[in-house]
DRENLUMMAR-158966 format. One record per residue (C-alpha): residue in three letters; x, y, z. Coordinates in steps of 0.001 Angstrom, whole numbers, plus 500000, padded with zeros to 6 digits. Layout:
BEGIN
alaXYZ/...
This chain:
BEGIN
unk508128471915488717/unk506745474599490828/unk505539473770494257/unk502513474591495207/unk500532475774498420/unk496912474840499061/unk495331476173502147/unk492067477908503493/unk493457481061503883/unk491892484144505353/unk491450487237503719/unk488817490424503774/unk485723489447501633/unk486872492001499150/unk490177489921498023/unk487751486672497463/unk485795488896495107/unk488256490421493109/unk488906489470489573/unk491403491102486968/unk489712493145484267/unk492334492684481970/unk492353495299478953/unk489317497235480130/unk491436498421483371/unk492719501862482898/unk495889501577484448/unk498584498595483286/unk499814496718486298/unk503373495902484782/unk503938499290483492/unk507404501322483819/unk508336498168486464/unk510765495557486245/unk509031492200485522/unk510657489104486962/unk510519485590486013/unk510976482948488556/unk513221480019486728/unk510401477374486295/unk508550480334483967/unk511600481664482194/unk512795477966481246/unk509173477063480364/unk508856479749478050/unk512318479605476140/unk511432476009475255/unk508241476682473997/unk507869476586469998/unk504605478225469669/unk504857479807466275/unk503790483448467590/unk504898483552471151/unk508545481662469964/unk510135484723468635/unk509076487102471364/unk510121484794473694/unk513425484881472232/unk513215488829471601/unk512226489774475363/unk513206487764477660/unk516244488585479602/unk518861486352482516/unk518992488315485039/unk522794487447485663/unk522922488990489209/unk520017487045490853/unk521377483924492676/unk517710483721493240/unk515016481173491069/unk512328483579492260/unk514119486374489507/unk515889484035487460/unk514632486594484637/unk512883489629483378/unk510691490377480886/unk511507493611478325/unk509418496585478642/unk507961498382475442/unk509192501898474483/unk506140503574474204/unk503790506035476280/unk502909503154478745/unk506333501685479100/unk503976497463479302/unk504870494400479422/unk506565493547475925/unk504314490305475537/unk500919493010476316/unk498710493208472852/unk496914496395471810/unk494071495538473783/unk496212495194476728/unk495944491694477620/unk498426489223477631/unk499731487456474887/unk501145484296477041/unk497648483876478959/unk496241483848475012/unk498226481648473847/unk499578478939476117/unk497160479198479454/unk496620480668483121/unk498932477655483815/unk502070478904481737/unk501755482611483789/unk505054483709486290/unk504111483334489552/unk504429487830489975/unk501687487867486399/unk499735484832488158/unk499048486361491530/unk499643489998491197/unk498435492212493333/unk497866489459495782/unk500497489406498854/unk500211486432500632/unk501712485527503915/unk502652482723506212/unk502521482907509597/unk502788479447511784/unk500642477158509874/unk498145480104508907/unk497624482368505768/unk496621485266505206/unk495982487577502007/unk495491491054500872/unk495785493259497504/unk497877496030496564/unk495436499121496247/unk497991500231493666/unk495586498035491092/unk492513499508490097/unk489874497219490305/unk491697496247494398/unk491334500014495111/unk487606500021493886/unk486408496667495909/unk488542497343499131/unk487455501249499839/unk483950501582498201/unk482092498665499840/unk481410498680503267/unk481741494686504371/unk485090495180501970/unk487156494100505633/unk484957491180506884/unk487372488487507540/unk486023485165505212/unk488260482310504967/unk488328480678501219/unk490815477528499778/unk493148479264497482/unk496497477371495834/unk499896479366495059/unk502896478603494575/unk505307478376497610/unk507575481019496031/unk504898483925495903/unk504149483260500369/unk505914485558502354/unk507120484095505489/unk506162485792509311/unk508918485357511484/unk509686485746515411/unk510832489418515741/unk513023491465518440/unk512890488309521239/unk509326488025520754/unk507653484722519927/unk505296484034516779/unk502597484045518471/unk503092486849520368/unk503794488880517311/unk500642487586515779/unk498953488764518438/unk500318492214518803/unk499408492495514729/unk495734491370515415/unk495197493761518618/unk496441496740516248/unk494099495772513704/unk491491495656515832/unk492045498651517814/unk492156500072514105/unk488653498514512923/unk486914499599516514/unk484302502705515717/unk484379503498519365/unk486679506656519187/unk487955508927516125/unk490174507265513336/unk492823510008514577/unk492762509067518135/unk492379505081517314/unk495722506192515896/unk497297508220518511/unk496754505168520600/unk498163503039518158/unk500968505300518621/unk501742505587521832/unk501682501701521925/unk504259501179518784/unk506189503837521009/unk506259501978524092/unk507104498371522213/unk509795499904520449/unk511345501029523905/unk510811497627525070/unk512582496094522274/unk515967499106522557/unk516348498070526342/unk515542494359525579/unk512710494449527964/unk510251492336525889/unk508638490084529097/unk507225493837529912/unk505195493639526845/unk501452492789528858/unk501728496082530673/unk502460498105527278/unk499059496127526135/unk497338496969529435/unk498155501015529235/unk496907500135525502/unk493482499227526988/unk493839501734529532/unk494203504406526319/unk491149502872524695/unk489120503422527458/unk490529506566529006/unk487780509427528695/unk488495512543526283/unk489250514287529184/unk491745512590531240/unk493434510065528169/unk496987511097526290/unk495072512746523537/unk493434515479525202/unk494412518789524072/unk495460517273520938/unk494423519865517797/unk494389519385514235/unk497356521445512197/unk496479521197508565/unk499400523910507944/unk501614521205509146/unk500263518607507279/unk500106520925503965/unk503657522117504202/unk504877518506506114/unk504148516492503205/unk503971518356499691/unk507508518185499247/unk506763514135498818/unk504820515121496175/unk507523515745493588/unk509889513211494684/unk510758511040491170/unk507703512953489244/unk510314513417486546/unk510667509700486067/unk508338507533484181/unk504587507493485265/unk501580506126482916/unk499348508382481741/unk496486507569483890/unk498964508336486910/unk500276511494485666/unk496487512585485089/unk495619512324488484/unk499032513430489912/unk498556516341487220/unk495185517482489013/unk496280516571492603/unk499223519818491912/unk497048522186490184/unk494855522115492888/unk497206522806495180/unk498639525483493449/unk502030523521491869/unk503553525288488899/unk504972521451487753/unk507866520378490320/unk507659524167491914/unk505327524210495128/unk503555527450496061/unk504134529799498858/unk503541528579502157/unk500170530408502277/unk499400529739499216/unk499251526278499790/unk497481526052503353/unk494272528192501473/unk494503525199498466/unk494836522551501155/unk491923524403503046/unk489519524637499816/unk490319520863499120/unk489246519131502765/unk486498521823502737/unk485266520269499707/unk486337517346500205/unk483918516359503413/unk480958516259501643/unk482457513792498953/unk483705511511501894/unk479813511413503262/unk479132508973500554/unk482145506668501753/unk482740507521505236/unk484925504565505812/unk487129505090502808/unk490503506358504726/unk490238503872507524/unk489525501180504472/unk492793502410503065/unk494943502144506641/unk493389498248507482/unk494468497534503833/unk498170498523504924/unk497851497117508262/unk497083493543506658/unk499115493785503548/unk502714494968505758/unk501661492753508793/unk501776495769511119/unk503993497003512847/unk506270494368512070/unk507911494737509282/unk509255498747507958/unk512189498792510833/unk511054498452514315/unk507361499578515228/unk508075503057515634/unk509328503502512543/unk506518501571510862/unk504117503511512503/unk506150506618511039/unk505996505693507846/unk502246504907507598/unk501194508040508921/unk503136509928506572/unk502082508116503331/unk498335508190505344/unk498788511967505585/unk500025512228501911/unk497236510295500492/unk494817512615502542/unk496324515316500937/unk496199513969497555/unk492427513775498298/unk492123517504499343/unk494468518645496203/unk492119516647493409/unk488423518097495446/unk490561521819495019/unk491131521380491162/unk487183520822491123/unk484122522887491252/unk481774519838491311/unk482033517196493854/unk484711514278493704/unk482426510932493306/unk483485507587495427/unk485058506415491928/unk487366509284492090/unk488415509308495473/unk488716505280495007/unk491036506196492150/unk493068509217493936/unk494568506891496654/unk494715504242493987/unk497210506543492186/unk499078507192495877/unk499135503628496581/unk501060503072493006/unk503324506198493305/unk504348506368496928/unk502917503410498863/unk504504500782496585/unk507715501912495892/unk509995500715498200/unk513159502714497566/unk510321505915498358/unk509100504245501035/unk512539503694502795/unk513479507286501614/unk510550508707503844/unk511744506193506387/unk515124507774506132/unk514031511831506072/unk511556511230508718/unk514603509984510908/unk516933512400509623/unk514653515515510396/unk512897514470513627/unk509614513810512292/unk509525510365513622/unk508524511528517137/unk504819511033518337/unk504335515169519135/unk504942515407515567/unk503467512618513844/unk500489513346515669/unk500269516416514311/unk499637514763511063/unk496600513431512031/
């Protein structure tokens, strides 16, 4: 028997409105990826002697003999066809299981996916995965997508992620920190690229504090934080700072190709197809350096009237990623988490500017919804790319602020 969490949890209105549109979504959440079973599921299911669902059962699912865990007990086959689905998926792409025995008998990964939800104290908290469709649409196209509601939700205990003291500093404390960020994020007071220098130069500071184990120093990193905020143009850390979209092109279109050769849907690879062509990709083979700054050029010049109609689109995208990862606690120390989100922010950006290039008309809100959608299921999801940008950043010096900020 599972157990189960009830709570009133709190969450952006968008995640209390979101739905799954089963087999008229045009992506397939489960496809190309491993699907595990937690035990409860996997046991469930091998006893069951439904006449249809009996032998597939038997056909498809899979011990996973090198889990010691009851959260992957198993795994669910994969079919061998152009969308690499879930085995137990029918030709109208929904789910044979739901059909047949109930939204009671799903796994808790098919139950909740692409809800994360986390712990922290006695609190939770939830957000989507943009990497789903239908997430991507309701958390960047609406404007009140990030008003905070609470609503009772139930899940079980296995699917809640669990927020933990970090580096010497207290729950609390780290709460805190993640809720300041978030709001410095969410304040319309100052650019989104300066709200993020800031954020910066503060994920800086508290990673320094953590190396020389200074972490009762932490108010005075959050008073120079305020001090930042409220710094004029002219005398603040950013001034002087320019915008370098050579850097950016050249900076992050390598990422582009990394794993393109391995499996992708369809309605990935169509978007991924356009984002390359625009820039001026012959398949895996980038262009000339020039080449690809005029592309990148074209695409944000054609891109800014497209982003009129949904001006709050990127910064949508970056609160999404602040809630979901619990920023900046989680990808390393802060530093490196802030690292990592600018780059996959910058890539995404460019992905944007590469798909408005392919065009002559303009991209609508659906299609920019659906461009980072594609980035969040390519790059932003997958963890071993994720820690490989993690890893190359370090490696090649890209994880200092001078650089990063040129980025932005």
């Amino acid at each position: 028997m599972k157990k189960m969490v009830t709570d009133a949890m709190l969450m952006p209105a968008y995640v209390s409105r979101f739905t799954c549109i089963g087999g008229d979504c045009e992506d397939t959440c489960c496809a190309g990826c491993c699907i595990q079973l937690d035990q409860s599921s996997f046991l469930t299911y091998k006893a069951s002697t439904d006449p249809v669902l009996q032998p597939l059962f038997e056909r498809h699912l899979q011990r996973n003999p090198e889990s010691t865990s009851s959260e992957e007990f198993g795994t669910i086959d994969l079919k061998d066809d152009e969308w690499h689905g879930c085995a137990f998926l029918n030709e109208q792409k929904l789910c044979r299981i739901y059909e047949g025995m109930g939204e009671q008998a799903l796994s808790d990964t098919c139950a909740y996916y692409p809800r994360t939800v986390l712990q922290c104290g006695t609190s939770h908290r939830v957000a989507l995965t943009l990497a789903c469709p239908e997430a991507a649409r309701l958390a960047l196209l609406e404007r009140d997508a990030f008003d905070l509601v609470t609503e009772p939700q139930t899940v079980s205990q296995a699917y809640v992620g669990s927020i933990e003291p970090r580096f010497g500093f207290p729950l609390d404390v780290v709460d805190d920190v993640h809720t300041l960020l978030f709001q410095v994020l969410s304040s319309e007071d100052s650019s989104l690229a300066d709200r993020l220098r800031v954020i910066g130069l503060f994920c800086d500071r508290l990673t320094g504090l953590i190396i020389s184990r200074q972490t009762a120093d932490l108010p005075r990193v959050v008073e120079s934080l305020v001090r930042d905020l409220d710094d004029t143009a002219g005398s603040s850390p950013l001034a002087g700072q320019g915008v370098f979209p050579e850097v950016v092109a050249q900076a992050c279109a390598p990422y582009l190709t990394v794993g393109r050769d391995a499996f992708q849907t369809p309605h990935v690879r169509k978007v991924l197809d356009e984002v390359t062509r625009g820039l001026g990709f012959q398949g895996n083979q980038a262009p000339e350096d020039a080449e690809l700054v005029r592309a990148y050029m074209t695409g944000l010049a054609r891109l800014a009237p497209a982003l009129e109609r949904v001006p709050w689109l990127l910064e949508h995208y970056l609160r999404n990623e602040f809630l979901k990862e619990f920023f900046p606690w989680v990808l390393g120390n802060p530093k490196r988490h802030y690292a990592t989100v600018i780059l996959r922010y910058a890539l995404i950006r460019l992905m944007l500017a590469g798909r408005a290039a392919a065009r002559e008309d303009q991209l609508t809100p659906f299609e920019l919804a659906e461009t980072i959608q594609v980035g969040c299921r390519r790059y932003v999801n997958d963890k071993s790319f994720t820690l490989y940008v993690a890893e190359d950043l370090a490696k090649s010096g890209w994880d200092s602020l001078e650089r990063l900020h040129t980025l932005l």
